[in-house]
N, CA and C atoms as a LAMMPS dump frame, in Angstrom:
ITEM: TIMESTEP
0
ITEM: NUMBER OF ATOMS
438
ITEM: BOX BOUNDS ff ff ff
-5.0000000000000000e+02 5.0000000000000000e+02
-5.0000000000000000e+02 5.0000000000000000e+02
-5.0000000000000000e+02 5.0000000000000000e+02
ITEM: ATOMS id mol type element x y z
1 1 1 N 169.995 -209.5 -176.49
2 1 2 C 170.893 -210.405 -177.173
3 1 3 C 171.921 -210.92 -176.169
4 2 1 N 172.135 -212.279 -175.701
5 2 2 C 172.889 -212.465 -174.742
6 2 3 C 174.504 -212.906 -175.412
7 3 1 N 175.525 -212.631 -175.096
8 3 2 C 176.341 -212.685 -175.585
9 3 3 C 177.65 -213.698 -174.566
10 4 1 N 178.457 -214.652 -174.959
11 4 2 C 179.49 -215.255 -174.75
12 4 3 C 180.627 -214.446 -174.734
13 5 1 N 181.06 -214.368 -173.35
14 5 2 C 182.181 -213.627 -173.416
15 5 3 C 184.021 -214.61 -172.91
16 6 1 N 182.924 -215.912 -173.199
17 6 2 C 184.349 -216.634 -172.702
18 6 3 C 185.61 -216.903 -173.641
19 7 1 N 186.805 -217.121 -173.529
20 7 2 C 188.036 -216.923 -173.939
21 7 3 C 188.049 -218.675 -174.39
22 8 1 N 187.95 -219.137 -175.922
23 8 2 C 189.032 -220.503 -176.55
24 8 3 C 190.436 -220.67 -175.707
25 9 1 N 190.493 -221.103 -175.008
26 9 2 C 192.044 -221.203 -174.577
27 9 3 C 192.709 -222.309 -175.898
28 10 1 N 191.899 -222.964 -176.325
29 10 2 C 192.099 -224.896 -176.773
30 10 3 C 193.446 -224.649 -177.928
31 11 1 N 192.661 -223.336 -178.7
32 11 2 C 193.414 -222.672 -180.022
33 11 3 C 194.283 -222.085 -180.161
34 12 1 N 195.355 -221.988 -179.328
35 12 2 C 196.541 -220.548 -179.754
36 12 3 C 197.703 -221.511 -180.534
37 13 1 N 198.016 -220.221 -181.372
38 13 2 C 199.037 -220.978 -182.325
39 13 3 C 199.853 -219.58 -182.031
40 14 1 N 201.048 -220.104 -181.827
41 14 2 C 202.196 -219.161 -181.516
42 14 3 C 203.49 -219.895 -181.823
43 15 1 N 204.684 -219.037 -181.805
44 15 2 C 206.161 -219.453 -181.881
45 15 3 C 207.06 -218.391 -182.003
46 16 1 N 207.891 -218.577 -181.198
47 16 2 C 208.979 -217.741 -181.591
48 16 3 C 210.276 -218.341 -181.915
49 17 1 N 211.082 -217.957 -182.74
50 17 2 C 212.844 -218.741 -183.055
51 17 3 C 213.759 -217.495 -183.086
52 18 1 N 214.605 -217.59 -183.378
53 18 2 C 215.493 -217.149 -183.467
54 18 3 C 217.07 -217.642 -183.826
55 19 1 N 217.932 -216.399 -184.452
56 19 2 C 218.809 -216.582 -185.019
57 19 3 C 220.197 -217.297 -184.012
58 20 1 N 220.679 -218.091 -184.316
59 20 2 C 221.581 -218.935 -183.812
60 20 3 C 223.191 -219.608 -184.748
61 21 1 N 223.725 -219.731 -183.864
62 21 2 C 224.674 -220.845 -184.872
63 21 3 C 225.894 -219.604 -185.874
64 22 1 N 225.722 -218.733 -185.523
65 22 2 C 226.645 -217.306 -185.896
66 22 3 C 225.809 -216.442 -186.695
67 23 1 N 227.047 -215.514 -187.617
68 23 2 C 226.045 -214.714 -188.165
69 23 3 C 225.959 -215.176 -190.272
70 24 1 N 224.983 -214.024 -190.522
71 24 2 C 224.778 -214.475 -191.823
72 24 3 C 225.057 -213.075 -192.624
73 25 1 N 225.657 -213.435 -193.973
74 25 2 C 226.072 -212.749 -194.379
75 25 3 C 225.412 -212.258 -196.25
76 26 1 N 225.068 -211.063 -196.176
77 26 2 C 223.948 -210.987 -197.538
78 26 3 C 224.603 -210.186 -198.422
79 27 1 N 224.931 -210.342 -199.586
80 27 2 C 225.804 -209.86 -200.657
81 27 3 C 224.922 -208.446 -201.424
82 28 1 N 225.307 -207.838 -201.857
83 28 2 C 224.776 -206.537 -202.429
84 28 3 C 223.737 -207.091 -204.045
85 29 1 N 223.072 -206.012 -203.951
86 29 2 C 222.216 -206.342 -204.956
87 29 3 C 221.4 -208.332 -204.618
88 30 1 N 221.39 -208.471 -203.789
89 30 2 C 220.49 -209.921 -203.398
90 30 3 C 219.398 -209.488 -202.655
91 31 1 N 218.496 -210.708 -202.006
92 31 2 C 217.59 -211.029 -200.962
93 31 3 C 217.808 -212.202 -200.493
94 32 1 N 217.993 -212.397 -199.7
95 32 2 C 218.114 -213.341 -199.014
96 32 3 C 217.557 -214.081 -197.745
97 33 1 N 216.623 -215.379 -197.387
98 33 2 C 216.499 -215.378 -196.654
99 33 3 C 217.254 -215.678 -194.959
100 34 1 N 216.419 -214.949 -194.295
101 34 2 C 217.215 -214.941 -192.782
102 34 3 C 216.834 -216.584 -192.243
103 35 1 N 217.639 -217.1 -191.738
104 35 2 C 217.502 -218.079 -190.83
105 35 3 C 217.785 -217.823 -188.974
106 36 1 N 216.352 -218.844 -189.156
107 36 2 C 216.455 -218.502 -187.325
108 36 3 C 215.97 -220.024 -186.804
109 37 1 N 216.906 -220.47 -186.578
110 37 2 C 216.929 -222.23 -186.719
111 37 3 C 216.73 -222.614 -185.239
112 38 1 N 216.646 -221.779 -184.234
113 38 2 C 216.655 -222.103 -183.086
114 38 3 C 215.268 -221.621 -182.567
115 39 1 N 214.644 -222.471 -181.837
116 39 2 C 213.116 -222.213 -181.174
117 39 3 C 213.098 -222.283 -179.83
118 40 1 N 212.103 -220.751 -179.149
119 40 2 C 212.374 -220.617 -178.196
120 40 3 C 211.506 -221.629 -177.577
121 41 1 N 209.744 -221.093 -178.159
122 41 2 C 208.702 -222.005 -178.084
123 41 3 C 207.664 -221.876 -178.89
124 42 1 N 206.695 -222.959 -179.039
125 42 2 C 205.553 -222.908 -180.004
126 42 3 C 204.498 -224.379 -179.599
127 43 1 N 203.482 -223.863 -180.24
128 43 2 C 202.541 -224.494 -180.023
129 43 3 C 202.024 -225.074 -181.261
130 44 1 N 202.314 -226.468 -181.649
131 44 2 C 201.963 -227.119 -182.983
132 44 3 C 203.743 -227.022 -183.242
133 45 1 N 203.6 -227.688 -184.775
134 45 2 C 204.652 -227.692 -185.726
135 45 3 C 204.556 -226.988 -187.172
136 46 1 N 204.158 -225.922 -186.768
137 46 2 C 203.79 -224.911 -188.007
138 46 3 C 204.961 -224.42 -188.509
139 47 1 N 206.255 -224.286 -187.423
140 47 2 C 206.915 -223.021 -187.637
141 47 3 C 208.489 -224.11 -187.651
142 48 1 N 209.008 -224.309 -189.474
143 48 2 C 209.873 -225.1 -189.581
144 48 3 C 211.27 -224.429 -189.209
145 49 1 N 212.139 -225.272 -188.401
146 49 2 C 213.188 -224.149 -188.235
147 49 3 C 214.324 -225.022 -189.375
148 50 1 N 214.053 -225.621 -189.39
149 50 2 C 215.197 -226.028 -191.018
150 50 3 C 214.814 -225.217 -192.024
151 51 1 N 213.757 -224.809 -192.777
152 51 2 C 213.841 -223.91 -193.703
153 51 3 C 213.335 -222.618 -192.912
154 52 1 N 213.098 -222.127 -191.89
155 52 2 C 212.882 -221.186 -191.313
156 52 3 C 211.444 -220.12 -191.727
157 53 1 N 210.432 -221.3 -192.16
158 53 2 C 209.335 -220.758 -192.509
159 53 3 C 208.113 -221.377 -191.659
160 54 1 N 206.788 -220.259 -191.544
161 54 2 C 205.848 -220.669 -190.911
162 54 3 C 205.138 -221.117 -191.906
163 55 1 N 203.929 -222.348 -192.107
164 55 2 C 202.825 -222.615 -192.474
165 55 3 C 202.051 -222.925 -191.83
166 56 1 N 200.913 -222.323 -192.314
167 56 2 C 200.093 -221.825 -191.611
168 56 3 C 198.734 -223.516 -191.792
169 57 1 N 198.35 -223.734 -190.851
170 57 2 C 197.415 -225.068 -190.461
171 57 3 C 196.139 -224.828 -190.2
172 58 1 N 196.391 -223.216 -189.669
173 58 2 C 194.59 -222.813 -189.404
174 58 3 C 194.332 -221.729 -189.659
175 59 1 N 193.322 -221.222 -190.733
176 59 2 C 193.089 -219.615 -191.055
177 59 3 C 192.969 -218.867 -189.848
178 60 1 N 193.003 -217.686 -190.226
179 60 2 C 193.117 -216.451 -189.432
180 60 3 C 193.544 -215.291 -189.579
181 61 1 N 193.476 -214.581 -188.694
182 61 2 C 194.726 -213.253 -188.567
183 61 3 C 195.891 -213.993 -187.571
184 62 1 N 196.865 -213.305 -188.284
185 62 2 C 198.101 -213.447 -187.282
186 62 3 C 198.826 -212.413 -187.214
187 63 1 N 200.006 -212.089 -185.932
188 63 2 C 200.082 -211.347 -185.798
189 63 3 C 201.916 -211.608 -186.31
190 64 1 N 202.701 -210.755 -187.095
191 64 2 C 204.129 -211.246 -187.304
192 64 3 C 204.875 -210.147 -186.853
193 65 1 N 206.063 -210.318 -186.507
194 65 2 C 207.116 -209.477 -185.432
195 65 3 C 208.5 -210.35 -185.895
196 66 1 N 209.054 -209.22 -186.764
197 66 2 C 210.821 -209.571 -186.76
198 66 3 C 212.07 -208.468 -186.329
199 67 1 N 212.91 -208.876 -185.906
200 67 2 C 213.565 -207.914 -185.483
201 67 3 C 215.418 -208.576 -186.258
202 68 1 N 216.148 -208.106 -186.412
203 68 2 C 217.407 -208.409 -187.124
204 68 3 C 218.315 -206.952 -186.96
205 69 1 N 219.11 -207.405 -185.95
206 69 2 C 220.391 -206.761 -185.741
207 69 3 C 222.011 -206.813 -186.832
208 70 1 N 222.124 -206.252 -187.51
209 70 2 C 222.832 -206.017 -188.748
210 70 3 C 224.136 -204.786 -188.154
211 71 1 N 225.538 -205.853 -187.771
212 71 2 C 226.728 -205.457 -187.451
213 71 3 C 226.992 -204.423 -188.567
214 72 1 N 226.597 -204.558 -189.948
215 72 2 C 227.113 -203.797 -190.867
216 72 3 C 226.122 -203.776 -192.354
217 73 1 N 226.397 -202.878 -192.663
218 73 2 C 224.756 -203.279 -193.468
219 73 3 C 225.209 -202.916 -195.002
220 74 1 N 225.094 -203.162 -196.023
221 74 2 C 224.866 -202.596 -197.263
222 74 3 C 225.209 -201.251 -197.986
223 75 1 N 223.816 -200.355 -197.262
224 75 2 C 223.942 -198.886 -197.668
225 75 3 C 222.609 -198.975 -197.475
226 76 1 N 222.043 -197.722 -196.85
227 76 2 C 220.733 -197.061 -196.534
228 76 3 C 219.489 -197.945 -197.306
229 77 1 N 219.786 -198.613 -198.469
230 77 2 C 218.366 -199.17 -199.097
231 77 3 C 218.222 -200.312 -198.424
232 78 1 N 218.842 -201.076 -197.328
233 78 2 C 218.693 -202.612 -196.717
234 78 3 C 217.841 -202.468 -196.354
235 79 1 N 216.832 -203.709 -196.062
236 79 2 C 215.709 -203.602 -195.411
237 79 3 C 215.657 -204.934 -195.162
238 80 1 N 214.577 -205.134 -193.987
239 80 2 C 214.302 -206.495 -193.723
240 80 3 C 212.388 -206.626 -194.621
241 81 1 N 212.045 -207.719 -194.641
242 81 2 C 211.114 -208.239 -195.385
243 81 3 C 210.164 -208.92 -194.601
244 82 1 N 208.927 -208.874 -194.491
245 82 2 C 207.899 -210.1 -194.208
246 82 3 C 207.08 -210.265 -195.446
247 83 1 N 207.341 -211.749 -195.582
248 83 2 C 206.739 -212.077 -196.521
249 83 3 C 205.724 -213.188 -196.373
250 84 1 N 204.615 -213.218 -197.057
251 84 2 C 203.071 -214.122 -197.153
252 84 3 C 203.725 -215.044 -198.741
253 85 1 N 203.678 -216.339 -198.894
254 85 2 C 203.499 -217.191 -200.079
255 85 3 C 204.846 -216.586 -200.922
256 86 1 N 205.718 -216.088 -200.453
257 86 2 C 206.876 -215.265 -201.597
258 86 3 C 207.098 -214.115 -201.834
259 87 1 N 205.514 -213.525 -201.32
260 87 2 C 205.069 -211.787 -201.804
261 87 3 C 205.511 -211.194 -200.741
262 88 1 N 206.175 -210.012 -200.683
263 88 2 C 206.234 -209.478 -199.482
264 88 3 C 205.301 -208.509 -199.007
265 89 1 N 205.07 -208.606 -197.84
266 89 2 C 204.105 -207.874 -197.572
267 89 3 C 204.139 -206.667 -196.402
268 90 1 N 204.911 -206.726 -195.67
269 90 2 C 206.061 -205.511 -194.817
270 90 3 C 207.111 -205.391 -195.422
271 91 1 N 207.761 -204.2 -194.767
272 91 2 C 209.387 -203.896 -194.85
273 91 3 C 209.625 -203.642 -193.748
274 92 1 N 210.368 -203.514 -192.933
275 92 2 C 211.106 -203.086 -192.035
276 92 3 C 212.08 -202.047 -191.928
277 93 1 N 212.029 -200.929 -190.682
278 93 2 C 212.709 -199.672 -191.02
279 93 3 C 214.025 -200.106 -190.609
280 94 1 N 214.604 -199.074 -190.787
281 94 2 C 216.017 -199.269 -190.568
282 94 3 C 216.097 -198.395 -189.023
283 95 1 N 216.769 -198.768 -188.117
284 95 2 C 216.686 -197.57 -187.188
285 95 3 C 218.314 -197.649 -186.884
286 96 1 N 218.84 -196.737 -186.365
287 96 2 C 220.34 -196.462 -186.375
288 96 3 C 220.779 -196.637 -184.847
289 97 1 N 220.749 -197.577 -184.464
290 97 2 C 221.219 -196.999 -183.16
291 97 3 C 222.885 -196.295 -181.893
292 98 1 N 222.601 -196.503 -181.325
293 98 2 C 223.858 -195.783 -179.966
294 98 3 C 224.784 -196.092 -181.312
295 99 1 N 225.118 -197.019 -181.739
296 99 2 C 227.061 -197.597 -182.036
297 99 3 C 226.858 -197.548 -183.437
298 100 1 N 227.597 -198.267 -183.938
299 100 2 C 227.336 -198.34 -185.265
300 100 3 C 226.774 -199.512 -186.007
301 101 1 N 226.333 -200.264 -185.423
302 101 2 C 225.003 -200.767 -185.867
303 101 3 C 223.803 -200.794 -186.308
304 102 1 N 222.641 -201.785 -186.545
305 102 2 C 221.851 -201.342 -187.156
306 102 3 C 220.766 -202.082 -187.027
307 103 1 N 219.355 -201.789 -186.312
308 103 2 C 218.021 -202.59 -185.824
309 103 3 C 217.24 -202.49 -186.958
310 104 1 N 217.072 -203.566 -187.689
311 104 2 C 215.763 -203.339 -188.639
312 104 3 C 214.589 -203.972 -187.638
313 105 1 N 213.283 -203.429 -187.385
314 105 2 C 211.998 -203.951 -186.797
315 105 3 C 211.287 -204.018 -187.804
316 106 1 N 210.122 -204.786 -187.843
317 106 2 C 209.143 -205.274 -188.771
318 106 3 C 208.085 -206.134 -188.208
319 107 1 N 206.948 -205.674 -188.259
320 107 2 C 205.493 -206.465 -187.639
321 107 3 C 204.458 -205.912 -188.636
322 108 1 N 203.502 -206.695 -188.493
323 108 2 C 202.231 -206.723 -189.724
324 108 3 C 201.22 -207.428 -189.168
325 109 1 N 199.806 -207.285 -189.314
326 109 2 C 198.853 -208.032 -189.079
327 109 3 C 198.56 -209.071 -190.6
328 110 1 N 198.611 -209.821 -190.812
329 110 2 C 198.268 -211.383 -192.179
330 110 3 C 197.514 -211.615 -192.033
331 111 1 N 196.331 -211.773 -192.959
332 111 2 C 195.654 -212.545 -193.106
333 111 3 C 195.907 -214.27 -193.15
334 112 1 N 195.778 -215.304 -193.222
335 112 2 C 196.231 -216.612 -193.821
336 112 3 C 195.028 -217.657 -193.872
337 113 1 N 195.33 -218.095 -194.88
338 113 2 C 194.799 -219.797 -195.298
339 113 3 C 195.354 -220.571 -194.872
340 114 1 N 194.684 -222.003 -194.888
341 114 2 C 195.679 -222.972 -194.619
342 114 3 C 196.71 -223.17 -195.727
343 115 1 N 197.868 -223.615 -195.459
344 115 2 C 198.863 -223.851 -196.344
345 115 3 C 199.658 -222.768 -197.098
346 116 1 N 199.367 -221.441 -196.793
347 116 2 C 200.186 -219.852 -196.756
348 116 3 C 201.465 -220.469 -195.975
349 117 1 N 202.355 -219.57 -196.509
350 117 2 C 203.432 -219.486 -195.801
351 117 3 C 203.876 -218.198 -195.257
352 118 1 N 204.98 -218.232 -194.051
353 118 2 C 205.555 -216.666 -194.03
354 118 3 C 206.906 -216.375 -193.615
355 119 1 N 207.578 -215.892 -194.189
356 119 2 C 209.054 -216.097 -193.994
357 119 3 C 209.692 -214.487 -194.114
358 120 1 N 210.409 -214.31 -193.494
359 120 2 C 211.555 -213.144 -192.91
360 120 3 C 212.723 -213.531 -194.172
361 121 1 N 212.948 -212.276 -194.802
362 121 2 C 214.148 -212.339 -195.854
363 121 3 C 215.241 -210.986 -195.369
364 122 1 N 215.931 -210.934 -195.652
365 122 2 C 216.756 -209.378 -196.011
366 122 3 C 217.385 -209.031 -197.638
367 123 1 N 217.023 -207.76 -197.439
368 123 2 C 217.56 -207.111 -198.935
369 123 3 C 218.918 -206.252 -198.685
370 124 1 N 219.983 -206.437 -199.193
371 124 2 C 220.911 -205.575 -199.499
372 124 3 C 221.335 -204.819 -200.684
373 125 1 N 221.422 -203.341 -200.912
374 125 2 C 221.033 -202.791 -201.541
375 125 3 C 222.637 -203.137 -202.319
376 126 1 N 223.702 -202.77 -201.624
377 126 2 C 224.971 -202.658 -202.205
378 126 3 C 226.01 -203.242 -201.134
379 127 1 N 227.095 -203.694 -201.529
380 127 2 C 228.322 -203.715 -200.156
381 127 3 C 227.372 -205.381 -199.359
382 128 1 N 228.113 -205.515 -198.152
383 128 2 C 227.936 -206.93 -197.737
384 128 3 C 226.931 -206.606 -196.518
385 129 1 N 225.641 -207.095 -196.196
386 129 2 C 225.331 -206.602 -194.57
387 129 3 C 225.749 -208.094 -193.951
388 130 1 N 225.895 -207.938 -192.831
389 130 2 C 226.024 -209.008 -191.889
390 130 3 C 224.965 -208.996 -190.661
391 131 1 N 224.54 -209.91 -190.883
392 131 2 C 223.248 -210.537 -189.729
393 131 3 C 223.561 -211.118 -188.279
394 132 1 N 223.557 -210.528 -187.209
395 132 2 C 224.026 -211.17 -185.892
396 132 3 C 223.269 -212.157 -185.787
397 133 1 N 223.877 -213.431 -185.311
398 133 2 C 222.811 -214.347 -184.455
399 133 3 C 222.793 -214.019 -183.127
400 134 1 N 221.833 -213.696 -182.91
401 134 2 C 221.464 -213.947 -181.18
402 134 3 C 219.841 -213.609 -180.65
403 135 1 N 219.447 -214.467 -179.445
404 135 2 C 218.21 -215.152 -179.618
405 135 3 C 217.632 -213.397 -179.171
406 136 1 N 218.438 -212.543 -178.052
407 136 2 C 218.147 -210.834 -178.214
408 136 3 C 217.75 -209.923 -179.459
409 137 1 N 218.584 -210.32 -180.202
410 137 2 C 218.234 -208.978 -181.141
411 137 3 C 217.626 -209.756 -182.621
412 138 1 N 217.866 -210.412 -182.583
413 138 2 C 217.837 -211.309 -184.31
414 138 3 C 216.278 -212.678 -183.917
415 139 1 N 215.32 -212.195 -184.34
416 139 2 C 214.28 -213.209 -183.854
417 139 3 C 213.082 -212.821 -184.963
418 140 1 N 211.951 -213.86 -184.887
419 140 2 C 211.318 -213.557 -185.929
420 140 3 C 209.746 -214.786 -184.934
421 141 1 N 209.175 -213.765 -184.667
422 141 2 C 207.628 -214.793 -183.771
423 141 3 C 206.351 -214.136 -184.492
424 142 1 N 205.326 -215.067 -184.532
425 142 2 C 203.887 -215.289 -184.612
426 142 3 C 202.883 -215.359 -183.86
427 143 1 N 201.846 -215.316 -183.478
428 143 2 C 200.963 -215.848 -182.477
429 143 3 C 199.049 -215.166 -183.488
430 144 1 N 198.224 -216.19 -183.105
431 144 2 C 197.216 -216.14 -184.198
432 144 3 C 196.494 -215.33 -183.402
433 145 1 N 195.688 -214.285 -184.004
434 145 2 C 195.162 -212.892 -183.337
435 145 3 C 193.428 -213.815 -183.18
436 146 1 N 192.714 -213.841 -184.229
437 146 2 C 191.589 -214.782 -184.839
438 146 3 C 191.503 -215.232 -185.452
């Protein structure tokens, strides 16, 4: 069986943005989505940074990665979100780090159709969290696996 082992270069769909323009602030008992209005880079116009959502143009797997640095957070139930069409479909842990701050990470492998969407939210459980902008810690990228 002879087999093709050469690499599509033609196809990659990727992007990364990130949070910009200060920080954001999420009220207790809400969800809210994160905005990350600033783009580092991407390939196509899949990935809107005015409403801060990807749609998706070509099925596949993709691969999603958010990260959100939170000066002050809620109370232990905050979490960050990846979400497919509205549904969420990750959470993101909370990790505590050096100071008193707070790294939520979050990545997932998606399936998608054309015309899926996928968007990064945060949940606050109680109390106010606050969302840093900066293109370091606060970012939210894609890139299509197959």
């Amino acid at each position: 069986m002879a087999t093709n082992n050469a690499i599509n270069t033609t196809l990659r769909y990727y992007f990364s943005a990130y949070k910009s323009g200060g920080n954001q602030n999420v009220s207790g008992g809400s969800e809210d989505l994160v905005t990350f209005a600033t783009v580092s880079f991407q390939s196509g116009t899949q990935y809107n940074s005015g409403t801060s959502t990807f749609t998706c143009a070509v099925a596949g797997i993709y691969f999603v990665h958010s990260q959100l640095f939170a000066s002050t957070i809620g109370n232990t139930d905050d979490s960050s979100v990846i979400k497919k069409n509205s549904t969420p479909i990750a959470y993101g842990s909370r990790v505590v780090g050096a100071f008193t701050s707070n790294q939520f990470v979050c990545s997932a492998l998606v399936e998608l159709a054309v015309g899926d969407t996928v968007t990064i939210t945060y949940y606050c459980g109680s109390g106010t969290a606050t969302i840093e902008g900066s293109a370091a810690t606060t970012n939210f990228s894609m890139f299509k696996v197959n």
